[in-house]
N, C-alpha and C positions, 0 to 999 in steps of 0.2 A: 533442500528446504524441508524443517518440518513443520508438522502441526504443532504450536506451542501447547493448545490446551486441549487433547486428543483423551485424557481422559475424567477430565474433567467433562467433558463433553458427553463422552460416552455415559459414563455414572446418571448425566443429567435425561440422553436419552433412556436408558434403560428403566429407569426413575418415571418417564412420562408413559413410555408402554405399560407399565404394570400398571400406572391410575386409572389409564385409559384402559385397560382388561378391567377392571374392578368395577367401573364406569357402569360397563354395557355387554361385559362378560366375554369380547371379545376383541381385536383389532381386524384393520384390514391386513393382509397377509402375513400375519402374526407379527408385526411389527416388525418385519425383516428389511423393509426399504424407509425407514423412518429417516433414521441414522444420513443426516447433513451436515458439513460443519460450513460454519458461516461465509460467506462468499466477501462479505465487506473484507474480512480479518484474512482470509486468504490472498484475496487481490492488495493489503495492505502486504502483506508480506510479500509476494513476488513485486508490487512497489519498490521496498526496501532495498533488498537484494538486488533490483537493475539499478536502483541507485549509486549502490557500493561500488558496481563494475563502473560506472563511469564519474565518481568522486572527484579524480583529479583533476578531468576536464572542466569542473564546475568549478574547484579550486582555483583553476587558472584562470577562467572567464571573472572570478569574483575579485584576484588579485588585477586584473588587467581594468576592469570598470573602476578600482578603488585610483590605480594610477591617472587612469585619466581623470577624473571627477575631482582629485588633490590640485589640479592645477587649473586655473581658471582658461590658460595660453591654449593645453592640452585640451581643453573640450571645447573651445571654441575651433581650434583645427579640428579637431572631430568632425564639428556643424559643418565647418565647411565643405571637408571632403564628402560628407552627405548628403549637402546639396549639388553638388557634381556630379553624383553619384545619379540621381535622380533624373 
């Protein structure tokens, strides 16, 4: 997996260090631990990715609800075996 916008990122922090030095003449530890990249846009992406690994099984789960839901016979046997079930 990569970062998509890693230097983009970077450019933006490096960008805030230097205002922040300009600021107040200096940073805390010279701006050495600033540098985060976003946790939403990362956790989207390992999203993503465990997505892909399991694609097909969600393909078949979507072709299997489309079968039954087509026939009115099919999902009332559904209902019932799910009240049996219960």
């Amino acid at each position: 997996m990569t970062i998509d916008n890693a230097s983009a990122n970077s450019l933006s922090i490096s960008y805030l260090i230097r205002s922040m030095s300009d600021w107040n003449g200096n940073t805390l530890l010279a701006g050495d631990f600033m540098h985060m990249r976003c946790a939403a846009n990362i956790l989207n992406m390992i999203v993503i990715d465990g997505l892909k690994e399991i694609d097909s099984s969600i393909n078949r789960i979507r072709v299997a609800c489309k079968f039954v839901r087509s026939s009115p016979t099919r999902l009332t046997t559904l209902r019932g075996v799910q009240k049996r079930q219960v």
